[in-house]
N, C-alpha and C positions, 0 to 999 in steps of 0.2 A: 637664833632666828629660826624662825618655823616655817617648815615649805610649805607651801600651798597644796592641798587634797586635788587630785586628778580623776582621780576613779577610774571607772573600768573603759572607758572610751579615752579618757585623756583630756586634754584641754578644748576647746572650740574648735581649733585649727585642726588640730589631731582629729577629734572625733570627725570633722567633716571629710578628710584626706581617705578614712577607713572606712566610713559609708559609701565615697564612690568609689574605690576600690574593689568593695564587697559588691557595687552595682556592676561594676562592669566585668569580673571575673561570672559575675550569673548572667551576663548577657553572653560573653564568653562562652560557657557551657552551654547556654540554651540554643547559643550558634551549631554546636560542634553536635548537638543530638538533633537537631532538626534538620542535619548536613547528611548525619548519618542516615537519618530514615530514609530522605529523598532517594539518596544513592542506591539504599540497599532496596526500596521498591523496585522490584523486578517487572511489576505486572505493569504495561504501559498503560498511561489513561486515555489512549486514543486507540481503539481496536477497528482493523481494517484491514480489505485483502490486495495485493498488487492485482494486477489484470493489465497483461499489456503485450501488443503483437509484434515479432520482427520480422526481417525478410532471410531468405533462407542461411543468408549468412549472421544471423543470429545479431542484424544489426537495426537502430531503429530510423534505417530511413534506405532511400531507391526500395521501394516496391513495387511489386508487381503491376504496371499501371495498364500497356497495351495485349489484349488478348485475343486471340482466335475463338470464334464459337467451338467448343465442342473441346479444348485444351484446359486443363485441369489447373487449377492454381495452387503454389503451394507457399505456405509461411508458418511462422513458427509461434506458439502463443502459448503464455505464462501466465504462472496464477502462484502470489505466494501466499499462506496464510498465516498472517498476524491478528487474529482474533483470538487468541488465550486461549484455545482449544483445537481438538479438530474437529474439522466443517466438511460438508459431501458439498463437492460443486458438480457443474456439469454445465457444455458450452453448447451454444446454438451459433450455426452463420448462415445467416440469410440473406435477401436477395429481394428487396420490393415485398415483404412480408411473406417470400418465399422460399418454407426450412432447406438450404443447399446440403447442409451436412450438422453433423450433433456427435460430441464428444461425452465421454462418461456416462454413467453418474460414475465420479470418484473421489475416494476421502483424502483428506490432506493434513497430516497431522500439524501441530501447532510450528510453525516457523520453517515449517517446507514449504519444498517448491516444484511445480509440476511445470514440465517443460518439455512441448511436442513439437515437432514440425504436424501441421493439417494441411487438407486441401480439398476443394471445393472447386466443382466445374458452374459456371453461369449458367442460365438456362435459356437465355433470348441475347441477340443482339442490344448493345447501344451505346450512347454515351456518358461518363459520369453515375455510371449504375456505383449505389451505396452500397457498398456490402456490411453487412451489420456482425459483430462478432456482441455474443451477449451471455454474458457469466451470471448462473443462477447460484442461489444457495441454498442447502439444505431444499425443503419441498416449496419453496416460491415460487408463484407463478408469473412474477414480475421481476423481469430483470436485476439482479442485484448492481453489474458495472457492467455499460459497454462500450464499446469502440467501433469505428467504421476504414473504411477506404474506399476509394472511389477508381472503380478501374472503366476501361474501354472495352468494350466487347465489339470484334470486327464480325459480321456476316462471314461466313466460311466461304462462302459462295462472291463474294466479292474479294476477298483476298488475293492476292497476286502469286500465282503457282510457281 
């Protein structure tokens, strides 16, 4: 009795068991390098800088809210940069579109972080005055990120001695 020829795949069964096989060992790999790349891209695809204020105890809340005219405020502002390079910032705080104080120009290399206590005196009495803190970059003349707070400024002259 003579066997029957199979050839290089094998029988129907066979050969279909070794084509998915062969599929899914290549899906396997094409997992395992496209796992790889992801991982090992270093460069993030979302480039942006932190920007953000605390109060002097480096926390991000009780701020500075009740003030005397003519007393100085102080709080602490950060800036990290995650833009894949380094960037020149430099900070404005204003007051009713009025510059109170200005930080830098200073550079920040890629994944540092600038971290100052500042301080800025109001210039009029009132209530709910904005204070605007406004991070530029590089030469823009438009705000790159800002933030505000809103404090009380008392008349000095009405204050209780």
């Amino acid at each position: 009795m003579q066997k029957a020829s199979r050839g290089f795949w094998g029988s129907g069964k066979i050969w279909g068991d070794r084509v998915l096989s062969l599929w899914l060992a290549a899906v396997v790999i094409a997992t395992i390098v496209y796992l790889g790349y992801v991982i090992s891209d270093t460069d993030p695809t979302e480039k942006f800088t932190e920007f953000y204020v605390l109060n002097q105890n480096k926390k991000a809340y009780d701020y500075p809210v009740n003030i005397k005219l003519g007393d100085k405020v102080a709080v602490v502002l950060g800036v990290v940069n995650l833009e894949g390079g380094p960037n020149e910032y430099r900070i404005e705080i204003t007051s009713n579109g009025e510059k109170l104080e200005e930080e830098g120009p200073f550079i920040l290399p890629y994944k540092e972080k600038w971290e100052q206590q500042v301080s800025f005196q109001p210039a009029k009495p009132g209530q709910n005055q904005k204070i605007e803190f406004r991070l530029y970059k590089g030469a823009e003349t438009q705000p790159y990120r800002n933030l505000h707070l809103f404090i009380n400024v008392g008349d000095i002259r009405s204050a209780p001695g």
